[in-house]
C-alpha positions as CSV (number, residue, x, y, z in Angstrom):
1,X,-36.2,-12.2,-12.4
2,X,-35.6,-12.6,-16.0
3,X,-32.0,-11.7,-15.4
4,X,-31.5,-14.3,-12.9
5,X,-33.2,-16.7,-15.4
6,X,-31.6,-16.3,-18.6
7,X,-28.1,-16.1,-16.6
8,X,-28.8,-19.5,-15.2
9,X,-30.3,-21.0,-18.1
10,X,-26.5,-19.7,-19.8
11,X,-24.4,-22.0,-17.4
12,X,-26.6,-25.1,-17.4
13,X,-24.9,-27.3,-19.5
14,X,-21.0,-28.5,-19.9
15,X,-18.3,-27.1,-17.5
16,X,-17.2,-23.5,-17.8
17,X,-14.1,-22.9,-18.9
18,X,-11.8,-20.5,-16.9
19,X,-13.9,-21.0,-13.8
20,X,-11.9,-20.9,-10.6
21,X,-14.3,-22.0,-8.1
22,X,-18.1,-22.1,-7.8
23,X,-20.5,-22.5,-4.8
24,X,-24.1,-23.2,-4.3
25,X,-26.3,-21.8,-1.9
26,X,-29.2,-23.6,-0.3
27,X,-31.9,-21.5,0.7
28,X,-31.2,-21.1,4.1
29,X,-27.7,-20.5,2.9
30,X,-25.6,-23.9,3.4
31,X,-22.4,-23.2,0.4
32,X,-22.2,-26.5,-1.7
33,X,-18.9,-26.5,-3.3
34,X,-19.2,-27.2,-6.9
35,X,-16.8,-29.1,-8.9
36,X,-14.6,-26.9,-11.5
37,X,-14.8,-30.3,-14.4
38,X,-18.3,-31.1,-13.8
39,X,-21.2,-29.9,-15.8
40,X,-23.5,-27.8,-14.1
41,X,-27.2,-28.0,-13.6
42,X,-28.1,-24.9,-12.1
43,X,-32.3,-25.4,-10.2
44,X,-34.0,-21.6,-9.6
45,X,-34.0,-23.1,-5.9
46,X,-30.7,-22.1,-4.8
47,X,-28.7,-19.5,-5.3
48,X,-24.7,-19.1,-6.5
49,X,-21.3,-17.9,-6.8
50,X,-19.2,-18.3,-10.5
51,X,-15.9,-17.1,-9.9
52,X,-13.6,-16.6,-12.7
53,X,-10.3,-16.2,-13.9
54,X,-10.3,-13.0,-16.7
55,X,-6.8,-13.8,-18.0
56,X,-8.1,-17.0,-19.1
57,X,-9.6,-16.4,-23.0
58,X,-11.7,-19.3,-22.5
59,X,-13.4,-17.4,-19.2
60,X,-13.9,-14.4,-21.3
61,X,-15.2,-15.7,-24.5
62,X,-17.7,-17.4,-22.3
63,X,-18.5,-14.5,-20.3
64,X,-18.9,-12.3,-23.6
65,X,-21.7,-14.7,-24.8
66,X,-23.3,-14.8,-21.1
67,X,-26.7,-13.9,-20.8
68,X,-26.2,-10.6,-18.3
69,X,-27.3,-7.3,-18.5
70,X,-25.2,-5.6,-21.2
71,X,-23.8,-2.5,-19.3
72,X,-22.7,-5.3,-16.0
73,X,-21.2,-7.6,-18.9
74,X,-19.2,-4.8,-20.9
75,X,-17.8,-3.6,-17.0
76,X,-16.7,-7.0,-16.0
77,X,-15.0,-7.6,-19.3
78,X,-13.4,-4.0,-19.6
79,X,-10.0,-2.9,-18.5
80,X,-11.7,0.1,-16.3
81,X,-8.9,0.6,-13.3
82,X,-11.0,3.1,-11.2
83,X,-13.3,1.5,-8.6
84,X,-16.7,1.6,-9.5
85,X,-20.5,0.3,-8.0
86,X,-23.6,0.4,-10.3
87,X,-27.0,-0.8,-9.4
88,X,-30.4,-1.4,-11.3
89,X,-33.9,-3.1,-10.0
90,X,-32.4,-6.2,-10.5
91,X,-28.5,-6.1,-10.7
92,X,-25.8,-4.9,-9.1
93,X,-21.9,-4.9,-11.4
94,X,-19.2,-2.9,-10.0
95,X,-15.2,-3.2,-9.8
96,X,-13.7,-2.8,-6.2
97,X,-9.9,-2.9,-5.1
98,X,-8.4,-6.0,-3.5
99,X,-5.2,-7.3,-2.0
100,X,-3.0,-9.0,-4.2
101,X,-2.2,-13.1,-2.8
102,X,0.7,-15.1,-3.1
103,X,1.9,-18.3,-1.8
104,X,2.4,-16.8,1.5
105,X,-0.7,-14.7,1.8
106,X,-1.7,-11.4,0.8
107,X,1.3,-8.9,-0.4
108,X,0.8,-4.8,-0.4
109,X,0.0,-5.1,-4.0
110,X,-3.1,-4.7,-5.0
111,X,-5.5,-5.8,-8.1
112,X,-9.0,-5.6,-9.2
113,X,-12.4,-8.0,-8.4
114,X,-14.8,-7.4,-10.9
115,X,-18.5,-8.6,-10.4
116,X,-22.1,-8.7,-11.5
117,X,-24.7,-9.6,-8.8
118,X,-28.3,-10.5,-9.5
119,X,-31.0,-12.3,-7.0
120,X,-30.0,-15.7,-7.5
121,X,-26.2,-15.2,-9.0
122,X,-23.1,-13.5,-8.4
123,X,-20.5,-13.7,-11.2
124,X,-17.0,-12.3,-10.4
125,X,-13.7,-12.2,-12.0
126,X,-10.4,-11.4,-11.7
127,X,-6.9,-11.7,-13.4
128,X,-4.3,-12.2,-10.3
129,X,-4.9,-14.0,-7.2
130,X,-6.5,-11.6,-4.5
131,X,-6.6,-12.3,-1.1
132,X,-9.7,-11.3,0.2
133,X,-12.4,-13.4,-2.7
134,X,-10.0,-16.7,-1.4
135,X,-10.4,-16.0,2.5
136,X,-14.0,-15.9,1.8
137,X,-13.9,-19.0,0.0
138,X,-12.2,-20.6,2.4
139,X,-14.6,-20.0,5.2
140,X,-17.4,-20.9,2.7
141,X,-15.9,-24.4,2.5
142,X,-15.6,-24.2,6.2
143,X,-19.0,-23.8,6.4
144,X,-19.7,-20.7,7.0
145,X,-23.9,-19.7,6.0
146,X,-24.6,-16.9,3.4
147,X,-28.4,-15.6,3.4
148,X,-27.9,-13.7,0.1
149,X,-25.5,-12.1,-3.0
150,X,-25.3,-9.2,-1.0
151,X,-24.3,-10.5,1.8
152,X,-21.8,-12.7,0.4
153,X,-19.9,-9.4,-1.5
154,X,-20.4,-7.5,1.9
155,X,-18.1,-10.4,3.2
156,X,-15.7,-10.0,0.7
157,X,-15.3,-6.0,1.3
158,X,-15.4,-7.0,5.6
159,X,-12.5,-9.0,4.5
160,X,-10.9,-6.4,2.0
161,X,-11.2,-4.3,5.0
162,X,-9.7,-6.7,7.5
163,X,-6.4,-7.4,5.1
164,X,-5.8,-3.6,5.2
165,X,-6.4,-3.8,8.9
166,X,-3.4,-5.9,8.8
167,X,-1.4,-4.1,6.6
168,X,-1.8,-1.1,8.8
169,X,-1.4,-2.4,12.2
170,X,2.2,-3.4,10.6
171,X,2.7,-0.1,9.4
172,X,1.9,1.2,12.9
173,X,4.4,-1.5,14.3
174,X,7.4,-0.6,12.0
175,X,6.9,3.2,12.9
176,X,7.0,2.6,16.5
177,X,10.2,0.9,15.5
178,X,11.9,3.9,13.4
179,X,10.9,5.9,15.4
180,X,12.8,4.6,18.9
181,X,15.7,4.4,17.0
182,X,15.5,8.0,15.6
183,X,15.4,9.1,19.2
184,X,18.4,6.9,20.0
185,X,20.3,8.6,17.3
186,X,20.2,5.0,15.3
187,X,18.1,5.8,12.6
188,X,21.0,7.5,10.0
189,X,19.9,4.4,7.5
190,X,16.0,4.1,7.9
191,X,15.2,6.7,5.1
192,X,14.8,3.2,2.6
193,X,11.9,2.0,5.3
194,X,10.2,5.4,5.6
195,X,10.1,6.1,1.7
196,X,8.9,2.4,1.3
197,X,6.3,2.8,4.2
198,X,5.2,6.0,3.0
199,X,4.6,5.1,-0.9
200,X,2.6,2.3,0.9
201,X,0.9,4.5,2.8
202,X,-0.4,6.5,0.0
203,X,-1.3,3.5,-2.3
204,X,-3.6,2.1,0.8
205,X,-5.0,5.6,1.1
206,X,-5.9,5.7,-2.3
207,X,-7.3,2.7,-2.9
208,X,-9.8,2.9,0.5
209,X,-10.7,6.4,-0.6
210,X,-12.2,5.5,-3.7
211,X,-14.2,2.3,-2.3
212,X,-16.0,4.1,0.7
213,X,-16.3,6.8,-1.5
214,X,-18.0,4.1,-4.4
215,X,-20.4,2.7,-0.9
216,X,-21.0,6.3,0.0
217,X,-22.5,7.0,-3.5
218,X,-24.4,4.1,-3.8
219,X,-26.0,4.3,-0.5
220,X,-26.9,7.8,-1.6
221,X,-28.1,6.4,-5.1
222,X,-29.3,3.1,-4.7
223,X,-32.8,2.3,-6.8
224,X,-35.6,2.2,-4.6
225,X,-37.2,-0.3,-6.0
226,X,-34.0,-2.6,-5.9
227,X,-34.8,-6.1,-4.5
228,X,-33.9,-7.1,-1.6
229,X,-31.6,-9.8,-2.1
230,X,-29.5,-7.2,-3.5
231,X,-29.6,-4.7,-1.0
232,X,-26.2,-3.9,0.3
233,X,-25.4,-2.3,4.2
234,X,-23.2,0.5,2.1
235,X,-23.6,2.5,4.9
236,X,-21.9,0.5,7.6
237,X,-19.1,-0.5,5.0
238,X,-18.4,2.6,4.1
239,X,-18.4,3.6,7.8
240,X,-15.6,1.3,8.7
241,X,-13.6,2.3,5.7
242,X,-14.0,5.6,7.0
243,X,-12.2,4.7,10.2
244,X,-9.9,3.0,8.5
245,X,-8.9,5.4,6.2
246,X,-8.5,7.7,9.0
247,X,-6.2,5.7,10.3
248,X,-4.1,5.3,7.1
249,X,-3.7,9.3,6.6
250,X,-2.8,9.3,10.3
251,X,0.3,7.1,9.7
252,X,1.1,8.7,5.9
253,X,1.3,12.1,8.0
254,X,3.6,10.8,10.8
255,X,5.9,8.4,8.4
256,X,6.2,12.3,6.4
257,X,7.4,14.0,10.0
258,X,9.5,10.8,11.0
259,X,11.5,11.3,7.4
260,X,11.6,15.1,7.8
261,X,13.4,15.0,11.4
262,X,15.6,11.7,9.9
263,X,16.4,14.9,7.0
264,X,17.5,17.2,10.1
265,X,19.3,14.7,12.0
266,X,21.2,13.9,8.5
267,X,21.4,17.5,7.9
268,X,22.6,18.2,11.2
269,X,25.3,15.5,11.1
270,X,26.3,17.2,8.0
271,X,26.9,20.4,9.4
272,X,28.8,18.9,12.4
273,X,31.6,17.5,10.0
274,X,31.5,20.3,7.8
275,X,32.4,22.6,10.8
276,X,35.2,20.3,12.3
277,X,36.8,20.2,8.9
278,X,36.4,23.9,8.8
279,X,38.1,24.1,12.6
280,X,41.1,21.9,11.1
281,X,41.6,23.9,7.9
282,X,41.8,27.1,10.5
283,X,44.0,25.6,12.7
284,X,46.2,24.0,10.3
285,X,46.7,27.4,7.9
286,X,49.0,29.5,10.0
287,X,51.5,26.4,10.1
288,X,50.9,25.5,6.3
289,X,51.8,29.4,6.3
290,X,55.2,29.3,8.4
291,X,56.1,26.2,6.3
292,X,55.6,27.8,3.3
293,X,57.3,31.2,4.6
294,X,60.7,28.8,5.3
295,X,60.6,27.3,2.3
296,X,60.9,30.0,0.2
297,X,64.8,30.0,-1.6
298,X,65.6,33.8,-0.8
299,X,68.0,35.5,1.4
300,X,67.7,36.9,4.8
301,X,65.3,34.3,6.4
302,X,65.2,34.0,10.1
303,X,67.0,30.7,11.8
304,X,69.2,29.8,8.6
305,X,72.3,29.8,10.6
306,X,71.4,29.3,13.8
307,X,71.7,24.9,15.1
308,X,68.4,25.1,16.4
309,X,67.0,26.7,13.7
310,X,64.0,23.8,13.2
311,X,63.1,23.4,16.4
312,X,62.4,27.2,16.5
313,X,60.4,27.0,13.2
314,X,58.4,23.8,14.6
315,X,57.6,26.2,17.6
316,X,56.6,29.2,15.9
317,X,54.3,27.0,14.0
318,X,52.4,25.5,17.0
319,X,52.1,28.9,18.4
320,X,50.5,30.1,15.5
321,X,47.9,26.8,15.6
322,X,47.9,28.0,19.5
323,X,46.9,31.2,18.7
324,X,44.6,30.0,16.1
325,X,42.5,28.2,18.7
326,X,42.3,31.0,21.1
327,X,41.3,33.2,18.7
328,X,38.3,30.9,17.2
329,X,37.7,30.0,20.8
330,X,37.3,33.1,21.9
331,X,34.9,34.4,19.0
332,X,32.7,31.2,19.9
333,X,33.7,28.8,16.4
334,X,35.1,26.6,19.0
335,X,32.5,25.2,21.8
């Protein structure tokens, strides 16, 4: 309680600078949208959501002098990458991946949401646009009820988790696709697709492995005494993340097989001309041979004198290409 108090007491005054959008919660959990150029006056009655924008200076000087618990403060300042969930009696602070957003929606990039949740207030941050904090602002201003803090970032990972979804369902979709034409003997230029898919693959994989493995360890670790409020249903995220992840691995594995037999089907091809040029270079030396026989400047050679001498050169070089081909024919180089 003296957490929530002192971080409310810190943003009752002028507007905060940096802040990209703030809610207010009611207590049966009605979101008020909050004006970014207003001051606020935050009552101990409600609850809410500060979220900011960590590229701005002005968020993070403000943010460096904010009354939060030190060790949540340093994390949601820091540059720390790796996925991350902490909790205490009365906070919870953490860093979790998230989709990238763009004009058109989310993108396969991804960044980080960094936040520190107490019983009355959850500060978060980021420094890009991610998808899955701005669908759950959306349905807040749609009117969507949030009970509590936990809840609200249990939303936000549901709709992490959905984006992926998404993404993968896609994935699934664009295999199917390669893969028809690999077994129509189309697919000689899908090896930029699969490599793209792939690396995809293996980013998404990545990314969901550490964050049910984060909701695994903090189900397992939680405080006991932890209030309510802040409770989080790690369990049952994790859970789907599981199945989720499954999925992911599942497609990463057959994307790997799809690009092995494209390899073979390339290789194969390879082979094939390799082996007709091989047939012509054995069918065309015995001739090259003849020719070069009857070019030679000595004395002696056969058909000099005789009218029809380069008709019967011509033939004797197609009999030797004849010959040639029965032989290679015979000994199976020749199907």
């Amino acid at each position: 309680m003296r957490a929530d108090r002192a971080a409310l007491a810190a943003v009752t005054a002028p507007p905060l600078e940096g802040l990209v959008w703030a809610f207010r919660f009611t207590a049966d959990g009605t979101p008020q949208p909050l004006a970014n150029d207003q001051p606020f006056h935050l009552d101990h009655d409600s609850w809410y959501w500060l979220h900011f924008n960590l590229a701005d200076a002005r968020a993070v000087q403000w943010l460096g002098h904010a009354e939060l618990p030190p060790a949540a403060r340093d994390l949601l300042l820091s540059k720390d990458s790796f996925q991350q969930l902490h909790g205490t009696e009365d906070c919870v602070h953490g860093v979790i991946a998230d989709l990238a957003r763009d004009i058109g929606g989310s993108t396969e990039e991804t960044g980080r949401l960094r936040f520190v949740m107490t019983e009355r207030l959850l500060v978060s941050g980021r420094h890009h646009a991610l998808h899955a904090v701005d669908v759950t602002r959306r349905s807040l201003e749609a009117g969507q009820r949030v009970p509590s803090a936990a809840v609200l970032f249990e939303r936000i990972v549901e709709n992490v988790a959905e984006a992926m979804e998404h993404i993968v369902d896609g994935f699934e979709q664009q295999l199917d696709e390669i893969e028809e034409k690999l077994l129509s003997e189309e697919g000689g230029n899908q090896l930029p697709a699969l490599g793209r898919l792939r690396r995809t693959c293996i980013r998404v994989h990545r990314h969901l492995s550490e964050l049910r493995v984060v909701l695994h360890r903090f189900d397992r670790n939680a405080p006991a005494d932890m209030k309510p409020a802040l409770q989080l249903r790690a369990r049952n995220l994790a859970e789907r993340l599981d199945g989720l992840d499954h999925m992911v691995v599942e497609l990463r594995d057959r994307s790997r097989l799809l690009q092995e037999e494209l390899h073979l089907q390339m290789e194969e091809q390879t082979n094939n001309s390799l082996r007709i040029l091989s047939v012509l270079t054995a069918l065309l030396l015995p001739p090259t041979l003849v020719t070069g026989i009857f070019g030679m400047n000595t004395k002696g050679l056969p058909f000099t004198d005789s009218e029809t001498g380069f008709i019967s050169a011509v033939l004797l070089m197609a009999l030797t290409a004849l010959g040639s081909y029965v032989l290679m024919k015979r000994i199976g180089l020749i199907r």
